[in-house]
C-alpha positions as CSV (number, residue, x, y, z in Angstrom):
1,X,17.5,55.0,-35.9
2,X,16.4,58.6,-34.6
3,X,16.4,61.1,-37.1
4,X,18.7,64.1,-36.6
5,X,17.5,67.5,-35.4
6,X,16.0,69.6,-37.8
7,X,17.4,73.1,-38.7
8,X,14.0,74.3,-38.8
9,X,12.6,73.3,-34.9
10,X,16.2,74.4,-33.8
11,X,15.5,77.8,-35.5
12,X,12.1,77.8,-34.1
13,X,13.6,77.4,-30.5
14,X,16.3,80.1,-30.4
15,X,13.9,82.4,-31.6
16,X,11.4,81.6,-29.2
17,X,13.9,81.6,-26.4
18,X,15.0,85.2,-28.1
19,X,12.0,86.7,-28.0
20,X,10.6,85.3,-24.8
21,X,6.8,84.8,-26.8
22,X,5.6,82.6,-28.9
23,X,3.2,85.0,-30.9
24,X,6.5,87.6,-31.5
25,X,9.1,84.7,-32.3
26,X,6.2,83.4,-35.1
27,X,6.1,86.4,-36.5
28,X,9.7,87.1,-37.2
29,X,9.9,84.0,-38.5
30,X,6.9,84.5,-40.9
31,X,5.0,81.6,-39.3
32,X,1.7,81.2,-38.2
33,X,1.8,80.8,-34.5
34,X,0.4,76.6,-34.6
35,X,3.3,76.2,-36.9
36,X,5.7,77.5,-34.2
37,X,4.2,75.4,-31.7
38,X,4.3,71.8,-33.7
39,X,7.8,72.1,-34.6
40,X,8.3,73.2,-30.8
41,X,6.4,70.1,-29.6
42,X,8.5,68.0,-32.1
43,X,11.7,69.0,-30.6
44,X,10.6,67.9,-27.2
45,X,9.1,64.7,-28.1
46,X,12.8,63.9,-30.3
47,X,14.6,65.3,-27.0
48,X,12.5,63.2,-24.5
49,X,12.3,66.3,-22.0
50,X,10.6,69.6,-21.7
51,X,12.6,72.7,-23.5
52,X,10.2,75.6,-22.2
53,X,7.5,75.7,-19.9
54,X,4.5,78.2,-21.7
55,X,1.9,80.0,-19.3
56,X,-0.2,82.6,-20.5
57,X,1.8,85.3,-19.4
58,X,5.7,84.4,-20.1
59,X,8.2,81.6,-21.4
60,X,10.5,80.0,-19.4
61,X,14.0,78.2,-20.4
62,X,14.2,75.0,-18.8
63,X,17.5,73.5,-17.6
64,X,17.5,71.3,-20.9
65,X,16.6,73.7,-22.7
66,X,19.3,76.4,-21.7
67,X,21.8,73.3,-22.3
68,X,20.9,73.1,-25.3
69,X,20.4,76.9,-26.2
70,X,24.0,77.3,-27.0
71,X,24.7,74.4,-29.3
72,X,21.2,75.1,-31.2
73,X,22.5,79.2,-31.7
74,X,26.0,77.6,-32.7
75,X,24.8,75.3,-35.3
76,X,22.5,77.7,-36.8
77,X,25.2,80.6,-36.9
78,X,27.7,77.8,-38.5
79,X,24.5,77.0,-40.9
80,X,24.1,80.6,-42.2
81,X,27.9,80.6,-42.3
82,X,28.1,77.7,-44.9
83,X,25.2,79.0,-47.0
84,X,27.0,82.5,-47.3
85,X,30.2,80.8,-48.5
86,X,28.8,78.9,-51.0
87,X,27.0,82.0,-52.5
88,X,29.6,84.0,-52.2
89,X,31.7,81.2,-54.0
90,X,34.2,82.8,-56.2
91,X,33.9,86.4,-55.2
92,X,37.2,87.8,-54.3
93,X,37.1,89.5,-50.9
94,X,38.4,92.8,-51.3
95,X,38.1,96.5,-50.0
96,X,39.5,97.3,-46.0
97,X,39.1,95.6,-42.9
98,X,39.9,96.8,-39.5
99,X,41.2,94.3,-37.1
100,X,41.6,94.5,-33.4
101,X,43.9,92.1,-32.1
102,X,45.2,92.1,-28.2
103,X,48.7,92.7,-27.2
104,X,51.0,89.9,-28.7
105,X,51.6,86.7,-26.7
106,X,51.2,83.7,-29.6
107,X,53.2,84.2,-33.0
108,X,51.1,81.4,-34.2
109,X,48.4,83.9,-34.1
110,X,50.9,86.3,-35.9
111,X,51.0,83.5,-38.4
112,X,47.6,83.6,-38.9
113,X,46.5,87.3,-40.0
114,X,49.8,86.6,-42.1
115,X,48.4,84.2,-44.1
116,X,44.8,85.6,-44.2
117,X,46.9,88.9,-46.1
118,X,48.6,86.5,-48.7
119,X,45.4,84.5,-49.3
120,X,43.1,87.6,-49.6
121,X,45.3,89.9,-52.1
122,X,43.0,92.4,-53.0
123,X,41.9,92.9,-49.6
124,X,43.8,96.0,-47.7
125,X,44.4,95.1,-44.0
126,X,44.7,97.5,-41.2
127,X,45.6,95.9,-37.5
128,X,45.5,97.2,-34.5
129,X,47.2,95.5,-31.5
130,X,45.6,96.9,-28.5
131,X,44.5,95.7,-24.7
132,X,41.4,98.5,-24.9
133,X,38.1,97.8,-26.2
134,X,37.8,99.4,-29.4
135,X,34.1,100.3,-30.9
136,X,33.1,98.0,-33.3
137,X,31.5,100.4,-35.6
138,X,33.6,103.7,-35.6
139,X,37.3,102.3,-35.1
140,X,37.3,98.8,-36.4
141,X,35.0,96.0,-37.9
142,X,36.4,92.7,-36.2
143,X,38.4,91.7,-33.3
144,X,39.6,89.4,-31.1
145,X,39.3,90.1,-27.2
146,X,40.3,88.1,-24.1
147,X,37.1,88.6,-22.2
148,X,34.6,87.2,-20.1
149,X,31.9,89.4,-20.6
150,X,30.5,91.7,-24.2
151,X,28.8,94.6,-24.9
152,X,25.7,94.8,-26.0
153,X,25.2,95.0,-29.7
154,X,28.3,92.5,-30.2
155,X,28.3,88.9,-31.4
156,X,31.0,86.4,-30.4
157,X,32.4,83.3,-31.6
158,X,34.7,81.8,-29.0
159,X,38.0,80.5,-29.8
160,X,39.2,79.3,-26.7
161,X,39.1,79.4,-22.8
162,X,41.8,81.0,-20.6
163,X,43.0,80.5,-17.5
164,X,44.8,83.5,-15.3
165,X,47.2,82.2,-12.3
166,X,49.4,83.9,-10.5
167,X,53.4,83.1,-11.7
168,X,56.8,83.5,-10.2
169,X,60.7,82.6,-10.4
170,X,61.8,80.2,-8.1
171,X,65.0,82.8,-7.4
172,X,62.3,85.4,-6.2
173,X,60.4,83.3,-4.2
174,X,63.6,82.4,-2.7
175,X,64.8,85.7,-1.7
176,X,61.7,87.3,-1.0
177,X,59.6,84.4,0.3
178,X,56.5,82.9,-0.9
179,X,53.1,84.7,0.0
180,X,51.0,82.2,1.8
181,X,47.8,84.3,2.0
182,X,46.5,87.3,-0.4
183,X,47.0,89.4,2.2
184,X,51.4,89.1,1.8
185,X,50.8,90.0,-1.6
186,X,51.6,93.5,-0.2
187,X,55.1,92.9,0.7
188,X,55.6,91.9,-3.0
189,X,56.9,93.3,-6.0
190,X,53.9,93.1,-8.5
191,X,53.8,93.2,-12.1
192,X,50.6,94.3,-13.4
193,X,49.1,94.4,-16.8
194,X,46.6,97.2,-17.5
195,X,44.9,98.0,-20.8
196,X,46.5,101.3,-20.7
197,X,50.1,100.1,-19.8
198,X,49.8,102.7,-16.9
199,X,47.4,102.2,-14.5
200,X,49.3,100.7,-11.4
201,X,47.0,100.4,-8.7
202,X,44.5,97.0,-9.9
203,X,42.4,94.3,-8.8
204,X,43.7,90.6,-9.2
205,X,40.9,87.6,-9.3
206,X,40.3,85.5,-6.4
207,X,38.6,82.2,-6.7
208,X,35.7,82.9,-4.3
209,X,34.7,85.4,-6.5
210,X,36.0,88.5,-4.8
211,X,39.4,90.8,-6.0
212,X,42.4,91.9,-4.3
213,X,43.6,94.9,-5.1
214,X,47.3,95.3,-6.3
215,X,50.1,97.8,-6.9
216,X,52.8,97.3,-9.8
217,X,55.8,97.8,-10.3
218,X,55.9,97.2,-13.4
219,X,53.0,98.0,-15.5
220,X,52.3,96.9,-19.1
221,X,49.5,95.9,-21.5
222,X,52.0,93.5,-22.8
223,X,51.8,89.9,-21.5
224,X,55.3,89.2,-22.9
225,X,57.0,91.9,-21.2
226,X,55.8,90.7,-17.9
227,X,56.2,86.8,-18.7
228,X,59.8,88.2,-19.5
229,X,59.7,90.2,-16.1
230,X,59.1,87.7,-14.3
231,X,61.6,84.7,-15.8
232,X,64.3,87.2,-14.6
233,X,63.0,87.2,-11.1
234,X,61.1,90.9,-11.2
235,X,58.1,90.3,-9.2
236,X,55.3,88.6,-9.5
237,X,52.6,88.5,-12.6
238,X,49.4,87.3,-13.5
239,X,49.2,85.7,-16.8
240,X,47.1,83.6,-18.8
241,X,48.2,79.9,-18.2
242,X,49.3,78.6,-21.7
243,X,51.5,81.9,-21.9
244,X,53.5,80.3,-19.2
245,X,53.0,76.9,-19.9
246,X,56.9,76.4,-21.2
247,X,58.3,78.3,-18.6
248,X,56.4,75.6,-15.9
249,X,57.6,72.5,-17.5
250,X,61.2,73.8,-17.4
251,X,60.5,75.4,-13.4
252,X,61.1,78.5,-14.6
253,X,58.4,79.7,-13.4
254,X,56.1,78.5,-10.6
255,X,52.5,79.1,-9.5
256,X,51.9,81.9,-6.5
257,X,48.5,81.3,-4.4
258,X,46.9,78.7,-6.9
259,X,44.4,78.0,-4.3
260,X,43.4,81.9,-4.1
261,X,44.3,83.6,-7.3
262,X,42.7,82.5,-10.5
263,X,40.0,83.5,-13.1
264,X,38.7,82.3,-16.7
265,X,37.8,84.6,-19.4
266,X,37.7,83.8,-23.2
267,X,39.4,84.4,-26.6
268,X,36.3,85.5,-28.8
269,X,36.5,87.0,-31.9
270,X,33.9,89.2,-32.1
271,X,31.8,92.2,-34.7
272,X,28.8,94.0,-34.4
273,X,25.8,92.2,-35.3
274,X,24.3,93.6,-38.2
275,X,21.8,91.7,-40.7
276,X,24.7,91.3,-43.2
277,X,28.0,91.2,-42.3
278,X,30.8,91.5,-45.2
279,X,32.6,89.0,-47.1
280,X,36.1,90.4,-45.2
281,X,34.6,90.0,-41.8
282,X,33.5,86.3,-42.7
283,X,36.7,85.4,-43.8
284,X,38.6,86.9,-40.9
285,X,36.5,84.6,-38.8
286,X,36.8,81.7,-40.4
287,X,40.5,82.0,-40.7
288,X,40.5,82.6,-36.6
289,X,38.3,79.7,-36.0
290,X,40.6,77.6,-38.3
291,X,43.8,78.9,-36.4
292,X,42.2,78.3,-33.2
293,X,41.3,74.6,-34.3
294,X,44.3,73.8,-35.9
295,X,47.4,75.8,-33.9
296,X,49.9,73.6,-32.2
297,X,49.0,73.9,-28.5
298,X,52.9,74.2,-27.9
299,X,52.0,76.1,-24.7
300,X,49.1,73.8,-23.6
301,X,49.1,72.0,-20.3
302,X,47.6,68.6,-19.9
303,X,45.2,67.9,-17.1
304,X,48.0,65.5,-15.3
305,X,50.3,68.7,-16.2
306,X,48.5,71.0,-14.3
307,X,48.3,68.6,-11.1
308,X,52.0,68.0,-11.3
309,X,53.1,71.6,-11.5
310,X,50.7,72.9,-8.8
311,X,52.4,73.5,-5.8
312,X,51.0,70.9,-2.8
313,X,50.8,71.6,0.3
């Protein structure tokens, strides 16, 4: 039987990948740099395939290796995670914590920080529901974003992938007709969200990449208000899919342009990476990786789901 990976050649890895050089990742590690390089070559040989390719002058990631880059950083992070709750075991989290959360669209979620306040009694909570970016360091000291990308500085732990498509009432599609290229999206009513809740004039996702630009008529940095907007036959709005998932089943709602309009971002909650983050900040995270793990996905679509209620042509 193959023995498992070890923590140690994993560690040995992500640093080296890190740092880009053997010589610097040995020395943050406290290593001489032969030591580096065995538990390196160990890896491979377990692996059966080549992680980095070393020349004299730079390391490179191989495809293997960036595969397995991710899941080496995860299980290390999760690692260091365990060892701080045992020795922290018994302490009370206490003190403040400033949470930024985005604009309401899951009362499960709502459920969650909830609970995290009843469990954690001595801890005083201050949340902040916002679309905008806050800084991690002067205005709070956790959050979860919807996001695809992250500032420098930050570390995130996903929570789970989203999908944006287009959505309208059958009733407006109706009386307005249905937009059959981007380009008709002009002739629309539009109901924009923007981190602000003013901005009107924005740029909705295409699938080949590129962004057509939009003006609302409705603008919010609510989700709900324009999932609500558009049940009662506003306009259309772009939303993230399990928002509307209910609405789909029932035809409330139906997707606009599915071939054309879509993007993926992630739900990440995310803090500043410092060497020691606080016993609040841990907790707030593990309670958001639980939620996101154990949450009824009442507004998930299953694959068959998603091929039944796209539109065909």
């Amino acid at each position: 039987m193959d023995r498992p990976l070890e923590t140690s050649e994993l560690q040995a890895f992500v640093r080296a990948v890190d740092d880009g050089s053997l010589s610097v990742a040995a020395r943050k590690l406290g290593l001489p740099r032969q030591t580096l390089s065995r538990r390196l070559e160990r890896l491979e040989e377990r692996l059966g395939t080549r992680l980095l390719q070393r020349t004299t002058r730079r390391l490179a990631v191989t495809d293997a290796g960036a595969a397995l880059y991710e899941h080496a950083r995860t299980i290390l992070e999760s690692a260091k995670l365990a060892e701080q709750a045992v020795r922290e075991r018994g302490q009370a989290v206490s003190g403040t914590l400033r949470v930024s959360l985005p604009p309401v669209y899951d009362e499960s979620l709502l459920r969650a920080v909830a609970d995290f306040s009843v469990r954690h009694p001595e801890l005083r909570l201050h949340v902040l529901f916002t679309a905008q970016s806050v800084d991690l360091v002067r205005d709070a000291d956790v959050a979860v974003r919807l996001s695809a990308t992250l500032e420098d500085g930050l570390v995130a732990r996903t929570l789970r992938r989203i999908e944006v498509f287009a959505f309208a009432a059958p009733a407006y599609l109706r009386a307005r007709g249905e937009p059959k290229r981007t380009e008709d999206l002009t002739g629309h009513h539009l109901l924009v969200f923007s981190s602000d809740g003013q901005t009107q004039r924005v740029e909705w996702p295409l699938r080949n990449g590129r962004a057509a630009p939009v003006f609302g008529v409705l603008t919010s940095n609510s989700y709900a208000l324009l999932r609500e907007a558009a049940r009662k036959g506003r306009g259309i709005a772009l939303l993230p899919m399990h928002v509307v998932a209910s609405d789909l089943r029932s035809g409330r709602l139906v997707k606009v342009l599915p071939d054309a309009i879509q993007a993926g971002a992630r739900m990440a909650v995310v803090y500043a990476n410092r060497r020691h983050v606080s016993p609040s900040v841990r907790a707030f995270i593990e309670a958001m990786r639980t939620w996101a793990h154990e949450a009824p996905e009442h507004t998930a679509l299953t694959e068959a789901e998603h091929r039944l209620l796209s539109p065909r042509e």
